[in-house]
C-alpha positions as CSV (number, residue, x, y, z in Angstrom):
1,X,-26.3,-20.7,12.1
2,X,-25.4,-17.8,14.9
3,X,-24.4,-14.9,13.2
4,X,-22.9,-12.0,15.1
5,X,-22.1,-8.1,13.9
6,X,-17.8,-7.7,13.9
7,X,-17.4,-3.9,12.6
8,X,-14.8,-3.6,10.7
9,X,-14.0,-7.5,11.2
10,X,-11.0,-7.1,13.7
11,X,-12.2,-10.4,15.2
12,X,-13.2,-12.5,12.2
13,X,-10.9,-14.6,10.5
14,X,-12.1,-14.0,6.6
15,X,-9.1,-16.2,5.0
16,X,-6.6,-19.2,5.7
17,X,-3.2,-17.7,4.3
18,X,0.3,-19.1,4.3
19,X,1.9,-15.4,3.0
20,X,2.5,-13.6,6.7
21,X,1.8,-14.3,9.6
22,X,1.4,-11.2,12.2
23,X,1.7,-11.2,16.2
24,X,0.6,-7.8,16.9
25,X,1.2,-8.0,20.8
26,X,4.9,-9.4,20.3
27,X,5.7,-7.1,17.6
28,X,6.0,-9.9,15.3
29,X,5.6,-10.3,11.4
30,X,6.7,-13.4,9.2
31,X,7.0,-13.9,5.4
32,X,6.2,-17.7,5.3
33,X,7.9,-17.9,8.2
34,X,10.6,-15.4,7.9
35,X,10.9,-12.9,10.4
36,X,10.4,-9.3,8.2
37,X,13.7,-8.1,9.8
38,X,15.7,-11.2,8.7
39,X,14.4,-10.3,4.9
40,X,14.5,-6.7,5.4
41,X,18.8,-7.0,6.4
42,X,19.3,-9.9,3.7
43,X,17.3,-10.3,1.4
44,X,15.8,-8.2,-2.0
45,X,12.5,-7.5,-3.5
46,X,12.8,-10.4,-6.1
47,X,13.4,-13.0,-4.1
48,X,10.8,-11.7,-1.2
49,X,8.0,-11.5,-4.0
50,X,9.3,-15.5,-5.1
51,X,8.7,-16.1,-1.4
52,X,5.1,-15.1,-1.1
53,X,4.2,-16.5,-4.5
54,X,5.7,-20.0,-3.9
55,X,6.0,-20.6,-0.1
56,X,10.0,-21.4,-0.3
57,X,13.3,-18.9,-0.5
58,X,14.6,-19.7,-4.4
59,X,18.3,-21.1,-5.3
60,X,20.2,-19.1,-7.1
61,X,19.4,-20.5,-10.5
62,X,15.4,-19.9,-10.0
63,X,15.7,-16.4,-8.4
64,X,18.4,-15.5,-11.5
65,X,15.1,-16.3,-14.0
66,X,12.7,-14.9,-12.0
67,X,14.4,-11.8,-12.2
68,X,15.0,-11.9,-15.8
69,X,11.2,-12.5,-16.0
70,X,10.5,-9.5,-13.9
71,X,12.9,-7.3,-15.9
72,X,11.5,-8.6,-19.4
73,X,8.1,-7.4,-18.5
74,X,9.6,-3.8,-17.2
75,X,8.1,-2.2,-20.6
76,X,4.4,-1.3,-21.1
77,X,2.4,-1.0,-24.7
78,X,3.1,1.7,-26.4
79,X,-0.7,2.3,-26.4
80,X,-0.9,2.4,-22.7
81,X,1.2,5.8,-22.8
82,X,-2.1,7.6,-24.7
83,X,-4.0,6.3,-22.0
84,X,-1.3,7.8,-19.5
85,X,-1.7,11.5,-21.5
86,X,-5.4,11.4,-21.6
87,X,-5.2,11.6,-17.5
88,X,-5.2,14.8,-16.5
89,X,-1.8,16.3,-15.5
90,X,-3.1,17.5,-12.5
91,X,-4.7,14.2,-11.1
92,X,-3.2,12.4,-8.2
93,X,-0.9,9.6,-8.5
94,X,-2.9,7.4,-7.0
95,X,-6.3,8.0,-8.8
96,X,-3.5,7.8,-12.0
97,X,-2.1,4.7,-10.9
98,X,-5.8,3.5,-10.6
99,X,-6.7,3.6,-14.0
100,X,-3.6,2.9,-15.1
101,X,-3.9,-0.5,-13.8
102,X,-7.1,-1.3,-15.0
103,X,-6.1,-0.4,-18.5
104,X,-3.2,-2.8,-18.3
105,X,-5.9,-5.9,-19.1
106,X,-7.0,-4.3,-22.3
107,X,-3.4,-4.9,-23.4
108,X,-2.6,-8.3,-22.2
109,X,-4.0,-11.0,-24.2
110,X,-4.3,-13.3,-21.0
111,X,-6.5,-10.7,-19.2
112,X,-9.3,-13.3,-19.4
113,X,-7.6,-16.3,-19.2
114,X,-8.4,-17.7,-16.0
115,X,-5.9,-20.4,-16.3
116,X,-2.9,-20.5,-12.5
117,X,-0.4,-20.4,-15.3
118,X,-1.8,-17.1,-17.4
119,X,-2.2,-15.8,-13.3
120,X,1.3,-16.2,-12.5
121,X,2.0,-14.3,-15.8
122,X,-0.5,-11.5,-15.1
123,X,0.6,-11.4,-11.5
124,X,4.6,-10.9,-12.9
125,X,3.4,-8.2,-15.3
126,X,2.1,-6.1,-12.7
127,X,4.7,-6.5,-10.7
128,X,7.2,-5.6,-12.9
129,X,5.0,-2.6,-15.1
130,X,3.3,-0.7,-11.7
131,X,6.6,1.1,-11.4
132,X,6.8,1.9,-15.0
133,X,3.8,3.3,-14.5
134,X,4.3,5.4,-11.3
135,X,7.7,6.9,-12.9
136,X,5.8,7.6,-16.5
137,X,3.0,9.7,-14.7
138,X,5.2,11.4,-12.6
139,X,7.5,12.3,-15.5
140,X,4.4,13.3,-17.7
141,X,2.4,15.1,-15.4
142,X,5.8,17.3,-14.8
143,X,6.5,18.0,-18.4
144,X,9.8,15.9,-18.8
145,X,10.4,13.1,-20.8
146,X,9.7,10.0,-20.3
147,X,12.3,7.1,-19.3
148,X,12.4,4.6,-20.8
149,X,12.9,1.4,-18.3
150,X,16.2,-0.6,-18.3
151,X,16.3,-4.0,-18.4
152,X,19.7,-5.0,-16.9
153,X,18.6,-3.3,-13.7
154,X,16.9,-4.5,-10.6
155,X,13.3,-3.8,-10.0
156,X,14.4,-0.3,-7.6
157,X,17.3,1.1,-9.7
158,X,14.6,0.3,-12.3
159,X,12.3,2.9,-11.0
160,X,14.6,5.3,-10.1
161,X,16.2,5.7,-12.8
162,X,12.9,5.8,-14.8
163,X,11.8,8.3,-12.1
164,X,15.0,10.7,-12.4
165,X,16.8,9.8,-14.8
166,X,20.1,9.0,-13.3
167,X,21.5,5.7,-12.0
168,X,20.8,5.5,-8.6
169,X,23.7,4.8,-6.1
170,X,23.8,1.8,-4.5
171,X,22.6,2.8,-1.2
172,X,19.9,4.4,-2.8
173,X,18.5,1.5,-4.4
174,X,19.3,-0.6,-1.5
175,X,17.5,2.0,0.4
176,X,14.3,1.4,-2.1
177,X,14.6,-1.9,-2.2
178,X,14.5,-2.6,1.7
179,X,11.0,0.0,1.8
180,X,10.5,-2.7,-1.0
181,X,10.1,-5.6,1.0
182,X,9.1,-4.0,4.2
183,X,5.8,-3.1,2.6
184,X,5.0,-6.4,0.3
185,X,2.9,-8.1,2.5
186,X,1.0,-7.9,5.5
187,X,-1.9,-10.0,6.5
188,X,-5.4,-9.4,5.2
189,X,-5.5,-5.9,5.5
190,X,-8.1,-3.7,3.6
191,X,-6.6,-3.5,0.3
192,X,-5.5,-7.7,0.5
193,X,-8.8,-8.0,1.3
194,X,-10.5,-6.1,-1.5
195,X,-8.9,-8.0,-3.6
196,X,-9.4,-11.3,-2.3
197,X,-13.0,-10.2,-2.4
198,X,-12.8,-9.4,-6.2
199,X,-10.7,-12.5,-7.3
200,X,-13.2,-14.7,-5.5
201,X,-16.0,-14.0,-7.5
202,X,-13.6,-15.6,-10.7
203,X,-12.9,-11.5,-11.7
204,X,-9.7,-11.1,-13.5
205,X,-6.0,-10.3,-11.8
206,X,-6.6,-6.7,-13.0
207,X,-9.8,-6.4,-11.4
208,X,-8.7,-7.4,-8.4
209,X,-5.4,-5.4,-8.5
210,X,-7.3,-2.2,-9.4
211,X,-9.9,-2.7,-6.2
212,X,-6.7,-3.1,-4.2
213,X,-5.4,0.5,-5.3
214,X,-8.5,2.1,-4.8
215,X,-8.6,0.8,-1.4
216,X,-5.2,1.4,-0.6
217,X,-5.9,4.9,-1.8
218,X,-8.5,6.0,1.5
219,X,-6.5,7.8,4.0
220,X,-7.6,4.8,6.9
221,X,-5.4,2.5,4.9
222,X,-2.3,4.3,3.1
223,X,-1.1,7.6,2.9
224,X,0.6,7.8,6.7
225,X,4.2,8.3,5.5
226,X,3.3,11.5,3.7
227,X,1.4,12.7,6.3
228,X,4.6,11.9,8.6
229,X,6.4,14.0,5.9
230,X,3.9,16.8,5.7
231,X,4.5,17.3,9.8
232,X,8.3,17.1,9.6
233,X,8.2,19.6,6.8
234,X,5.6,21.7,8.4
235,X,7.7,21.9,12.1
236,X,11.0,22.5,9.6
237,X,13.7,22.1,12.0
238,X,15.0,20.2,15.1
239,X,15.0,23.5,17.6
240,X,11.2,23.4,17.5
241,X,10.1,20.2,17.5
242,X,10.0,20.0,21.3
243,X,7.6,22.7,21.1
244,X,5.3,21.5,18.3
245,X,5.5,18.1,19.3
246,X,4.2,18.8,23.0
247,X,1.9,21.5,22.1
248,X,0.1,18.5,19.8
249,X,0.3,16.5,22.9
250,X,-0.9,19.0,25.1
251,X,-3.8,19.1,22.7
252,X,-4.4,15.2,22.4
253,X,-3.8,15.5,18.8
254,X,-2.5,12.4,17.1
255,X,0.7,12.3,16.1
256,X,1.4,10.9,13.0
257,X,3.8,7.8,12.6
258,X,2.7,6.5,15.4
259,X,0.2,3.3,16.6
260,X,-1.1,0.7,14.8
261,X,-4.2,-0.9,13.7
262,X,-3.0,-4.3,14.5
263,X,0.5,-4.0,16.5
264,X,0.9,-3.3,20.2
265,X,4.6,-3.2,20.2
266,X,7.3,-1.6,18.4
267,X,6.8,-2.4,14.8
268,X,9.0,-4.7,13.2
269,X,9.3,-3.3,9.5
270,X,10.2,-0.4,11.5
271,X,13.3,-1.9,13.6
272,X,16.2,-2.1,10.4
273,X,14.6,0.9,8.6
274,X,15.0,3.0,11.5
275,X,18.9,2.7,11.5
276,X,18.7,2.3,7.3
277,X,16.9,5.8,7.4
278,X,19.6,7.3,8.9
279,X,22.3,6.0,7.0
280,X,20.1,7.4,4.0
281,X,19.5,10.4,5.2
282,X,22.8,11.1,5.6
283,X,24.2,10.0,2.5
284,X,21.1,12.4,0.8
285,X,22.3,15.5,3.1
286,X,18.9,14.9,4.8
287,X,20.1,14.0,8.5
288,X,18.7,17.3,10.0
289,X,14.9,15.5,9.5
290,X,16.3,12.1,10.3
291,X,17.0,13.6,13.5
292,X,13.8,15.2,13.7
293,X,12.1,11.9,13.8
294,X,14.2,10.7,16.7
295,X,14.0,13.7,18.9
296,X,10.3,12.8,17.8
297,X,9.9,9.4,19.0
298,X,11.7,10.3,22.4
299,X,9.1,12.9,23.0
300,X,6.2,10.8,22.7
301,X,7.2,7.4,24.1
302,X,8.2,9.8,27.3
303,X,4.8,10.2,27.8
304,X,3.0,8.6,30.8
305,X,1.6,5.4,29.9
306,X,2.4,5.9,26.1
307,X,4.8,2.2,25.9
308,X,1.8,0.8,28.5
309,X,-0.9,1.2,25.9
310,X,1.4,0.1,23.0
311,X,1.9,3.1,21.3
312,X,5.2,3.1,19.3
313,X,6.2,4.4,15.7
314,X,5.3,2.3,12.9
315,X,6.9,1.8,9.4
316,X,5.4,5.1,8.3
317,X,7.4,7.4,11.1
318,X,10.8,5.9,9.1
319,X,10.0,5.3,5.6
320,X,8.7,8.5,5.4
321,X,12.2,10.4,5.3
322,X,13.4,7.7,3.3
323,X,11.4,8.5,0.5
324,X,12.1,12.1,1.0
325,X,15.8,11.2,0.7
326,X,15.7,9.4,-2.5
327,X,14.0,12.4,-3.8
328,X,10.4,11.0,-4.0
329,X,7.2,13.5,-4.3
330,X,5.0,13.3,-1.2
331,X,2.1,12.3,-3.5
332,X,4.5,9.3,-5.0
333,X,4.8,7.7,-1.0
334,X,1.7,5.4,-1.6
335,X,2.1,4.6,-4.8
336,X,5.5,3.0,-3.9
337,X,3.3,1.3,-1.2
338,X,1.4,0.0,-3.6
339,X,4.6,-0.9,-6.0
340,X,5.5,-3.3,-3.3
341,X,2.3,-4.5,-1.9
342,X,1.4,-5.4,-5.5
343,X,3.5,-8.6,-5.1
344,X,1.4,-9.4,-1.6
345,X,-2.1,-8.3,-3.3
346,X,-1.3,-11.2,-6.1
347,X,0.1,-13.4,-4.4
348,X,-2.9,-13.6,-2.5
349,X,-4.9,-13.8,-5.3
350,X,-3.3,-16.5,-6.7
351,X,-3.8,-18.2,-2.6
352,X,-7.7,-17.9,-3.0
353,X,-8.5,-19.2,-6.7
354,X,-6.2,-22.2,-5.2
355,X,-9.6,-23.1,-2.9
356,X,-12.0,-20.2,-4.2
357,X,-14.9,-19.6,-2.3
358,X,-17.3,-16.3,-3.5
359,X,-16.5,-14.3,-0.5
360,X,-20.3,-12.8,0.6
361,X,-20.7,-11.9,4.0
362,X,-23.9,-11.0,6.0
363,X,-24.8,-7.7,6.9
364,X,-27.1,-6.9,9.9
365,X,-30.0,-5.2,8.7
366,X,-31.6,-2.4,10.9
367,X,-33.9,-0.6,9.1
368,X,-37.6,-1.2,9.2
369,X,-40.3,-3.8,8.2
370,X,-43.6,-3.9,6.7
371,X,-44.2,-1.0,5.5
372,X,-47.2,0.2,3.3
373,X,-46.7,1.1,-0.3
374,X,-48.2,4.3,-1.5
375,X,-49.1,5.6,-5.4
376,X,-46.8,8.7,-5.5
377,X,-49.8,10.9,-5.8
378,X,-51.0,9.7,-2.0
379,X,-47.7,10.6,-0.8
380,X,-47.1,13.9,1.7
381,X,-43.4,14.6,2.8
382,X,-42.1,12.8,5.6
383,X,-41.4,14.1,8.5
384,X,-37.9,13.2,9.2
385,X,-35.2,12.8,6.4
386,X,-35.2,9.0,6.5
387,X,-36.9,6.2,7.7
388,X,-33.2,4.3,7.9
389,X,-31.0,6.0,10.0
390,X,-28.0,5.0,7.9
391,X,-29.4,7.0,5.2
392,X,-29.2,10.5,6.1
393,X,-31.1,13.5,3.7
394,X,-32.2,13.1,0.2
395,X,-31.1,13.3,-3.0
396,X,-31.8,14.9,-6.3
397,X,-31.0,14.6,-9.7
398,X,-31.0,17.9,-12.2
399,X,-30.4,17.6,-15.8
């Protein structure tokens, strides 16, 4: 066998999948088939999740119980909310939403039960409780009280009416609901991946679903759209983003929003939400930043070469000021990325035990060989800080 070293694996194909499908060249991404745009203008967050878990849009009948299901499992034990106060109010969401997660399997009687049935279940229940969760920290760690979650209402009013209080309009929750299925699944990114990893070594669904968080969580993976906030916020009006925007430039500091991993052309979760943003912006009083990410995108993609190297905004740039709009904290943006892609990261889990393999990959060793062993006491200090030069320094332990 001919092994060869793929850092970071952009060229190694880890996983058959029939969830998406991604053209990054052509700016193209399919749901089992279905370009993300189609879904994104038509369709809603229940039926895209029944999508990924079972290859085929639902009739009306089947997506009518599925939602039920999803809206019956909206509620969490009353046990988890002492687990919730014991989290310091002044953690992060997402390290909150972390353990949160995890804790969820020491209150489901099926957390063990390896069974595709008890993982469709366990893969519902997290769907359905992750924004109960998100909205109960939020509302905790703020001093207010807590919400309790509706059951007659979709999975977006849900939240944001758990995360406010107040019935959301209908272009609000639409507004949710298209970020929704924008973000459920895409490929085998880092966090699918993580928990494809964890799943295949016959873990349970929470395992997996808490390594997906936790990856999702590092700053290389999620976390964009608030940094696309943090910038609009920090230029503060439209008169000087010219200014800002081509002083970066000048600079060749990145500009956030923009580029992708894996697409070379415009982004297609980024095509409808672009004119949605606006219409939410406006209807939130919030066009002055909507138009701040316009006059945004015009500057850069005037830029010599810019289009030629396929630089364009990505989802981030626009549901950014979405989430601003419907009155989301800046520290809430990934957690509703992981709301969504919580139907993608099961989905796929549910894909691997279906023809499990462990998932153990070679690593290419480069530190050294046949070294000497010494008693402690023969030992003088060395004269560089490692023999590996992956390792760097030392470490010591004080009680």
């Amino acid at each position: 066998m001919t092994l060869s070293v793929d850092k970071g694996l952009g060229n190694t194909i880890a996983a058959d999948t029939q969830l998406s499908f991604i053209d990054g060249a052509k700016g193209v991404l399919e749901y089992v088939g279905f370009d993300i745009d189609s879904l994104a203008r038509n369709s809603t967050f229940e039926e895209t999740t029944w999508l990924l878990w079972n290859g085929r849009l639902p009739i009306a009948r089947e997506l009518a119980d599925f939602s039920k299901q999803l809206q019956a499992e909206y509620e969490i034990d009353p046990r988890m909310m002492d687990v919730l106060r014991s989290i310091p109010r002044t953690a992060s969401p997402m390290d909150a939403l972390r353990t949160l997660v995890s804790a969820l399997a020491h209150f489901d009687v099926e957390a063990d039960d390896p069974s595709p049935a008890a993982n469709q279940r366990k893969a519902l229940r997290l769907v359905a409780k992750t924004p109960t969760l998100i909205a109960n920290f939020n509302r905790w760690r703020k001093g207010k009280p807590i919400v309790s979650p509706d059951s007659t209402l979709t999975l977006a009013q849900n939240f944001l009416w758990m995360l406010t209080g107040a019935l959301p309009t209908a272009a609000m929750s639409r507004a949710l609901d298209v970020c929704l299925v924008l973000h459920a699944d895409h490929g085998l990114n880092a966090s699918t991946f993580a928990a494809r990893v964890t799943i295949s070594t016959q873990s349970d669904m929470y395992s997996a679903a808490t390594s997906a968080v936790g990856t999702l969580k590092g700053p290389l993976h999620g976390g964009a759209n608030q940094e696309v906030m943090e910038m609009l916020l920090e230029i503060g009006q439209l008169d000087k983003v010219d200014e800002y925007i081509k002083s970066k430039l000048a600079r060749k500091e990145r500009i956030m929003g923009f580029g992708h991993r894996v697409y070379k052309a415009y982004d297609p979760r980024a095509t409808y939400l672009k004119t949605f943003a606006k219409q939410v912006a406006s209807d939130t009083g919030n066009l002055p930043l909507y138009e701040m990410t316009r006059r945004i995108e015009e500057i850069v993609l005037a830029q010599p070469n810019i289009i030629e190297k396929g630089i364009f905004p990505n989802v981030d740039f626009y549901s950014a000021t979405t989430y601003y709009s419907l009155g989301l904290d800046l520290d809430l943006f990934t957690c509703m990325f992981a709301a969504s892609r919580m139907s993608g990261w099961t989905g796929h889990c549910i894909e691997q035990l279906a023809a499990n393999k462990l998932i153990r990959p070679h690593a290419d060793y480069t530190g050294p060989h046949g070294l000497v062993y010494q008693p402690v006491d023969q030992r003088s200090k060395p004269t560089t800080s490692s023999t590996s030069p992956s390792v760097k320094g030392t470490m010591s332990v004080t009680a």
